[in-house]
C-alpha positions as CSV (number, residue, x, y, z in Angstrom):
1,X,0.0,0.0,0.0
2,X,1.4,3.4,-0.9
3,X,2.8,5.9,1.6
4,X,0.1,8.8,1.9
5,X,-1.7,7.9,-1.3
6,X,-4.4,10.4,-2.2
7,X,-8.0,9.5,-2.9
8,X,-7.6,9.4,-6.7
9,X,-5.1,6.8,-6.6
10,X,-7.5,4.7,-4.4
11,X,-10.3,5.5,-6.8
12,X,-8.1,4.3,-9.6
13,X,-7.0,1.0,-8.1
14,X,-10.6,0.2,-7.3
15,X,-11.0,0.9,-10.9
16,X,-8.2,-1.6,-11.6
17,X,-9.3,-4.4,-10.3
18,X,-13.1,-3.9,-11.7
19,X,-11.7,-3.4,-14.9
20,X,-12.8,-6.1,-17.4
21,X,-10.2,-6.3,-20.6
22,X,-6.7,-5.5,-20.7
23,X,-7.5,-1.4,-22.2
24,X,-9.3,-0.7,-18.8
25,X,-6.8,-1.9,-16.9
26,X,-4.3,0.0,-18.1
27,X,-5.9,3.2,-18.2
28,X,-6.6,2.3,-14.7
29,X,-3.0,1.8,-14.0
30,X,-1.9,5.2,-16.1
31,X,-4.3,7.3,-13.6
32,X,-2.9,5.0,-10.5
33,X,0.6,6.1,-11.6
34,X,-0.6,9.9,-12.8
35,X,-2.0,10.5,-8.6
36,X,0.9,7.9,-7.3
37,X,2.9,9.9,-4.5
38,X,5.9,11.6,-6.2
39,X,8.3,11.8,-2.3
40,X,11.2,9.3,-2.3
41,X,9.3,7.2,0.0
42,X,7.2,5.9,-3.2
43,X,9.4,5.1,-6.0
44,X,9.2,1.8,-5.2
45,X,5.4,1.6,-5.3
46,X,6.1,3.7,-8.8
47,X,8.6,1.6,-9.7
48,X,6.0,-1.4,-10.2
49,X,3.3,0.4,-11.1
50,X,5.9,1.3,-14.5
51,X,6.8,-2.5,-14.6
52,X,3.3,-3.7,-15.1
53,X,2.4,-0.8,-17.5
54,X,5.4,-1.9,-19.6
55,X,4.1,-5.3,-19.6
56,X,0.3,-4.7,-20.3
57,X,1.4,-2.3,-22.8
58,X,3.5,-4.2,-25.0
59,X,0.8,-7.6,-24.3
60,X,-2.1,-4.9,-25.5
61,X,0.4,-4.1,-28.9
62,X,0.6,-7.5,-29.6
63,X,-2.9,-7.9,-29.5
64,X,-3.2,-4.7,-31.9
65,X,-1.0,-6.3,-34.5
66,X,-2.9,-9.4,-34.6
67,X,-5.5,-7.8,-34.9
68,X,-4.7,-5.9,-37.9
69,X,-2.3,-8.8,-39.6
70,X,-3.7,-7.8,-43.0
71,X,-2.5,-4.3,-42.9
72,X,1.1,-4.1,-42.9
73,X,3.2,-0.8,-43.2
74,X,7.0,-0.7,-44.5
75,X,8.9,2.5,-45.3
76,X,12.1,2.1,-47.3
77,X,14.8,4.5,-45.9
78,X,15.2,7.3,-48.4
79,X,17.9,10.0,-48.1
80,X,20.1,10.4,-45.0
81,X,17.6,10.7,-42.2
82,X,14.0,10.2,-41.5
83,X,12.0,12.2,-39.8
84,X,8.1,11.8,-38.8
85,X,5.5,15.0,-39.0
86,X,2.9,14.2,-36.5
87,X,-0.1,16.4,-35.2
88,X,-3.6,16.1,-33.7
89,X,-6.3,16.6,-37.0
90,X,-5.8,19.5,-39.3
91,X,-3.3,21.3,-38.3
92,X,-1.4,21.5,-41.5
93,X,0.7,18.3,-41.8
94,X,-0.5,17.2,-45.4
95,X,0.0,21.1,-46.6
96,X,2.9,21.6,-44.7
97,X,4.5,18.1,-46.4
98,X,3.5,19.3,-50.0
99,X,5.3,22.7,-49.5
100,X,8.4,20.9,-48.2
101,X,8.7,18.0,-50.3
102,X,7.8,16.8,-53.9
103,X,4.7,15.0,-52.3
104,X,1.3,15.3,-53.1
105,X,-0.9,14.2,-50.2
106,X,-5.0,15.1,-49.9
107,X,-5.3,18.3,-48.4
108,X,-9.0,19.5,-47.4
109,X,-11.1,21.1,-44.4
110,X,-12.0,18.5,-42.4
111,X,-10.9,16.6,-39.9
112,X,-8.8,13.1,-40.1
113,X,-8.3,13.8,-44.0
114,X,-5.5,11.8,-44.0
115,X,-5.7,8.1,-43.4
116,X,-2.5,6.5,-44.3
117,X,1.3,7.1,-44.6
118,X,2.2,10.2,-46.8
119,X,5.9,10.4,-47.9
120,X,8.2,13.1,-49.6
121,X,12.0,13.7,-49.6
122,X,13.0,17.5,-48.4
123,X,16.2,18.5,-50.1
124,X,18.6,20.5,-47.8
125,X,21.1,21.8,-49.5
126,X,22.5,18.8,-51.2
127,X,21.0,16.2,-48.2
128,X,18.0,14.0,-49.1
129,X,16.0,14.1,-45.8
130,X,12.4,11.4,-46.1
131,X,10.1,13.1,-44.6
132,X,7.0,10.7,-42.8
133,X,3.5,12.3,-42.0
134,X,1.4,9.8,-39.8
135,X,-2.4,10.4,-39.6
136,X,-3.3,12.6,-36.7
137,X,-3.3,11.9,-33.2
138,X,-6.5,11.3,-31.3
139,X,-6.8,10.3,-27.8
140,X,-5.8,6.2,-27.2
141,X,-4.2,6.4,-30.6
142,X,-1.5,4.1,-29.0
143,X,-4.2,1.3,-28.6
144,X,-6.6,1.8,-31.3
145,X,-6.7,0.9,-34.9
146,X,-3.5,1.2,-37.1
147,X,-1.9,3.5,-34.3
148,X,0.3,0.8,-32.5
149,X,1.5,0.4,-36.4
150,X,1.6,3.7,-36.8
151,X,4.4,4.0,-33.6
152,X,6.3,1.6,-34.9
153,X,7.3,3.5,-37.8
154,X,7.8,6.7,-35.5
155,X,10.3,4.3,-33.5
156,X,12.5,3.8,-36.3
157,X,12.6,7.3,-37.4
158,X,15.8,10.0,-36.9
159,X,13.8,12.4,-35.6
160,X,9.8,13.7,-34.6
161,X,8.5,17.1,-35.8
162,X,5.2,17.9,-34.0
163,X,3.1,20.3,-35.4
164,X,0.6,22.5,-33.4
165,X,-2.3,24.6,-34.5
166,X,-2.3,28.1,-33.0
167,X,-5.7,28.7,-33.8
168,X,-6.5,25.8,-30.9
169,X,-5.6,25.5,-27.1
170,X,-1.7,24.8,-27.4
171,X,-1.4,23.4,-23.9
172,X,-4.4,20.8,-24.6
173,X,-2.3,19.5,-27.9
174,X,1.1,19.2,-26.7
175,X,-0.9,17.0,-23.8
176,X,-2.5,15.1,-25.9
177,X,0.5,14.0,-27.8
178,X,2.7,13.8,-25.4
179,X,0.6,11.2,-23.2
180,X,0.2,9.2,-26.4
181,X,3.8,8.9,-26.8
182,X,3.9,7.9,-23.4
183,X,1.5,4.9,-23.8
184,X,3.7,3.7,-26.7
185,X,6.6,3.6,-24.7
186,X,8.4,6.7,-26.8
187,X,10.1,9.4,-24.6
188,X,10.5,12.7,-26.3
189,X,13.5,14.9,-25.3
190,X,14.6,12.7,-22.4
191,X,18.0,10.8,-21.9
192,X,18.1,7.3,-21.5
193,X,18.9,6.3,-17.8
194,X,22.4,6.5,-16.5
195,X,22.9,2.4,-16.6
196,X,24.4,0.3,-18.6
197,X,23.1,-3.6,-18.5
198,X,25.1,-6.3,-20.0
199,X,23.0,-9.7,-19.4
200,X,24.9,-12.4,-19.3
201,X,24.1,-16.6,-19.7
202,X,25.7,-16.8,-15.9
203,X,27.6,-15.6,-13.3
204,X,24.9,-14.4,-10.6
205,X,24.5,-10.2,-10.5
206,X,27.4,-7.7,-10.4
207,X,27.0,-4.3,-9.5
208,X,29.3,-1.4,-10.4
209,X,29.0,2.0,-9.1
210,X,26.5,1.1,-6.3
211,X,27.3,4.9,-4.6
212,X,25.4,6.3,-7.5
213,X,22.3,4.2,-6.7
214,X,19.4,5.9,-4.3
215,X,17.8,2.4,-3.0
216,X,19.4,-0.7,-1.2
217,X,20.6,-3.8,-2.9
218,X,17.4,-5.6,-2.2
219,X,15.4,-2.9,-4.2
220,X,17.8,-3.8,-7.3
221,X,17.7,-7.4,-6.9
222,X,13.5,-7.6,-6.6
223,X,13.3,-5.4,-9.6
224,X,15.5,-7.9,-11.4
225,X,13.7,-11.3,-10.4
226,X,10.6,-9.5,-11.3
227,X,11.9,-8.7,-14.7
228,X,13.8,-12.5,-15.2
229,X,17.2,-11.2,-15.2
230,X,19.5,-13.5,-13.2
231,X,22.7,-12.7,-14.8
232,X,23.6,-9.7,-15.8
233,X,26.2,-7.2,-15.0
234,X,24.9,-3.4,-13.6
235,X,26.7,-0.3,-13.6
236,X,25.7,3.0,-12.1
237,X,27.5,5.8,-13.7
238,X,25.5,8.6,-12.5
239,X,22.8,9.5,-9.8
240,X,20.0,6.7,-10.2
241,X,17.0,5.7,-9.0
242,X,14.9,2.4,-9.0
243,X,12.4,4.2,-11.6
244,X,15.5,5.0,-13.7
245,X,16.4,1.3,-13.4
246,X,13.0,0.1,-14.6
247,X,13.3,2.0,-17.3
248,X,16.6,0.8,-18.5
249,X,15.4,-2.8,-18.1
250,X,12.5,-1.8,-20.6
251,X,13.9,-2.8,-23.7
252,X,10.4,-1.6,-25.1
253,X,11.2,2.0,-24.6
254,X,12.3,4.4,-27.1
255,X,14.1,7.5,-26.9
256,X,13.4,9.8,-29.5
257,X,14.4,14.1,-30.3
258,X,11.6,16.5,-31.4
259,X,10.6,19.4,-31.6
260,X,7.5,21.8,-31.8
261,X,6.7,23.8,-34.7
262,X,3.9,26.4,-34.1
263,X,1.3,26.7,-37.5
264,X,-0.7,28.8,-38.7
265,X,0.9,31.9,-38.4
266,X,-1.4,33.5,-41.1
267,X,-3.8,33.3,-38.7
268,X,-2.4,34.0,-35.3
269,X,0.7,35.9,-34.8
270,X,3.6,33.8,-33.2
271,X,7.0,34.9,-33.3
272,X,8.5,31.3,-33.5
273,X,5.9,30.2,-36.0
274,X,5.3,29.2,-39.4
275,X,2.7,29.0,-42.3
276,X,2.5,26.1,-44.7
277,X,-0.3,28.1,-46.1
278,X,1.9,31.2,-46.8
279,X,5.0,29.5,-46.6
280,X,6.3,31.8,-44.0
281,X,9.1,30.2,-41.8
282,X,9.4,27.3,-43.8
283,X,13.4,28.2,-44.6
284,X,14.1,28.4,-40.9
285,X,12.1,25.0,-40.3
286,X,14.4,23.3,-42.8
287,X,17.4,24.5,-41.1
288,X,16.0,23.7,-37.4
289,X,14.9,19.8,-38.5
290,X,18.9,19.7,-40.0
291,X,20.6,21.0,-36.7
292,X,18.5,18.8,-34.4
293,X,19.3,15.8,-36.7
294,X,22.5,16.0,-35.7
295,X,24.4,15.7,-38.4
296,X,27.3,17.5,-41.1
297,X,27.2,18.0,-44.7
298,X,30.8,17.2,-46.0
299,X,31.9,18.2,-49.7
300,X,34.7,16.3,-51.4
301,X,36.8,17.4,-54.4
302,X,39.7,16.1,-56.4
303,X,43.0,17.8,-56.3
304,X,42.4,20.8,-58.7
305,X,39.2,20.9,-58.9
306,X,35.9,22.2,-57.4
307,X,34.1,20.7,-54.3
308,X,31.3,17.9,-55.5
309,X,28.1,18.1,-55.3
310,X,25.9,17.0,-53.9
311,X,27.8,17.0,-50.5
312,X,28.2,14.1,-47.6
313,X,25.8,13.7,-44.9
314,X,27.7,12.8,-41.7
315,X,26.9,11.9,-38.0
316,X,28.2,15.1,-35.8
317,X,31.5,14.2,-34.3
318,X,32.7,12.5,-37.8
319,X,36.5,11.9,-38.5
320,X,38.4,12.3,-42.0
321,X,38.3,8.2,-41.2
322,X,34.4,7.9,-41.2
323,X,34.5,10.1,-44.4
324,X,36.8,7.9,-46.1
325,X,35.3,5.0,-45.6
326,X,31.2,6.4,-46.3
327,X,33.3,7.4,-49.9
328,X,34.9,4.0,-50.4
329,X,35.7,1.3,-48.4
330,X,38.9,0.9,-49.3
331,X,40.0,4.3,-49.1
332,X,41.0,4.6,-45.1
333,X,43.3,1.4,-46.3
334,X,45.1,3.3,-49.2
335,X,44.6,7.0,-47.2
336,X,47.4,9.1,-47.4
337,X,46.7,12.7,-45.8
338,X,43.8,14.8,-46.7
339,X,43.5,18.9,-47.2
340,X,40.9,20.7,-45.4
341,X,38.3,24.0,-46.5
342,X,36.3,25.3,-43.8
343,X,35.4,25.1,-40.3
344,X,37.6,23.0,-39.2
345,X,40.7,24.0,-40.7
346,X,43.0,26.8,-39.0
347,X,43.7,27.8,-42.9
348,X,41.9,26.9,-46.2
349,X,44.0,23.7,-47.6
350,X,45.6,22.3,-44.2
351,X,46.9,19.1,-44.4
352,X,45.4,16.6,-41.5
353,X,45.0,12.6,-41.0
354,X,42.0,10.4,-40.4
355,X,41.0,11.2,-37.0
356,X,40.9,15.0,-37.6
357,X,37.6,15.8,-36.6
358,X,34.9,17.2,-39.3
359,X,32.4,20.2,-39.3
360,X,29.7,21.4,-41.1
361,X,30.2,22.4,-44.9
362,X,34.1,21.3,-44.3
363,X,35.7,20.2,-48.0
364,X,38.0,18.1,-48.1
365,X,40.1,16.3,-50.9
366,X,41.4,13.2,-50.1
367,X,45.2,12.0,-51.0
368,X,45.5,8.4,-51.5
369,X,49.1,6.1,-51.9
């Protein structure tokens, strides 16, 4: 029994165990967990609560996909990154896709217009980006219909661009969204817990970096029998709790980046907004979906010669190395040395090796034995 619980989480516990199919239950266990006390005295109690949701979640998924065997989505990877539009109904995602992309999606009025996968390919600069808009988000989208498909996709994507309609309540969309992400096991914007887990066939449970845990060593080992692990080596490397450890055993979860683009701006004023209609913002949108991809346009060139296009796309953090070898396999075994234009380069043409690191719009022309 929880520590000071409230009268809504009683209420919702009742409600638990009068619920009849799996979808009651968990709604049942979402509000026990929503009015759960937050002190330190009840992560434990939160701690299961999480477990079982994770649990009748994914068992609720399964059933989903059974259900709808005939209907099966698969989206080839085009480009260098994928990223998902996603919104509640009409606010803008099938305009906002045509404007950005060479796609021609239904656009109309009224609500839930679209009713499957729309795809188009933005061109940044040189960089093919695939571009994903999933039908709009209504309340238990996570559990309904095509919507546990529909997360799948979203799971597998680079990045998650929601839209939302300033001529509605902003705060009542985000919430929406947001909770739905939350019953598909998606985070948005939040770092995976500080705890790496390496389950092994035996040896018993190690575990490094206990200091950094908040709990005792029995919390840890329950939450392990509970979830089947037996072997496994745990290390803490930063402040943890035992809801932070639930979550890393969750191999169901999914941490994804996103952000919030504000439409509609033909309508009602917002400085950070934009207007698929009128196209305003759209130029700065491109450039914000590129930076929070993480990720570097690289040009080669040959010696004498302009830089190529079109140019590299690179993870942030890329060497002359992972450059080499994106261009040809073989050519970190036959590098030589490499000159550099741009960012990264204390002068245009400086000579560097393979581990020099690359930034955005660098040029460089590889030498080769």
């Amino acid at each position: 029994m929880p520590i000071n619980a409230s009268h809504e989480y009683f209420a919702a516990e009742k409600k638990f165990h009068l619920a009849q199919t799996p979808v009651e239950k968990l709604k049942a266990l979402e509000e026990m967990l929503k009015t759960a006390p937050s002190h330190k005295g009840a992560e434990v109690l939160r701690s299961e609560l999480k477990q079982r949701l994770s649990k009748l979640r994914s068992q609720i998924e399964k059933q989903s996909q059974q259900k709808s065997k005939g209907y099966n989505i698969s989206v080839k990877k085009e480009g260098s990154a994928q990223v998902a539009i996603v919104s509640i109904t009409n606010a803008g995602k099938s305009l906002l896709l045509s404007k950005l992309t060479n796609a021609k999606p239904e656009i109309a009025e009224h609500e839930y217009t679209t009713r499957k996968i729309e795809m188009g390919v933005l061109d940044y600069e040189g960089i093919k980006i695939q571009l994903i808009e999933i039908p709009a988000i209504h309340k238990d989208f996570a559990y309904k219909g095509r919507g546990p498909t529909y997360f799948s996709i979203i799971r597998n994507v680079d990045l998650i661009v929601i839209i939302l309609d300033l001529t509605k309540d902003i705060e009542e969309q985000k919430k929406l969204i947001e909770e739905e992400f939350e019953k598909a096991q998606i985070k948005l914007n939040k770092e995976e817990p500080p705890i790496i887990i390496n389950k092994n066939a035996s040896g018993g449970i190690t575990i490094l970096g206990k200091a950094h845990f908040e709990g005792s060593n029995e919390d840890i080992m329950k939450l392990l029998r509970d979830s089947g692990v037996h072997n496994a080596e745990i290390e803490f490397y930063e402040k943890a709790t035992i809801e932070d450890l639930t979550e890393a055993l969750n191999d169901s979860i999914a941490y994804k980046t996103a952000i919030y683009v504000y439409n509609k701006t033909d309508l009602v004023k917002h400085k950070e907004g934009i207007s698929a209609k009128t196209e305003e913002g759209l130029n700065t949108l491109q450039t914000r979906i590129w930076k929070k991809l993480g990720m570097i346009k690289v040009f080669t060139k040959m010696p004498g010669k302009k830089k190529n296009y079109p140019p590299v796309a690179l993870d942030s953090g890329s060497s002359i190395r992972d450059m080499a070898a994106f261009v040809h396999k073989d050519f970190v075994k036959k590098f030589k040395f490499a000159r550099i234009w741009g960012k990264s380069a204390r002068f245009d043409g400086q000579t560097q090796g393979l581990e020099h690191e690359l930034k955005d719009d660098d040029v460089v022309e590889l030498h080769l034995k």
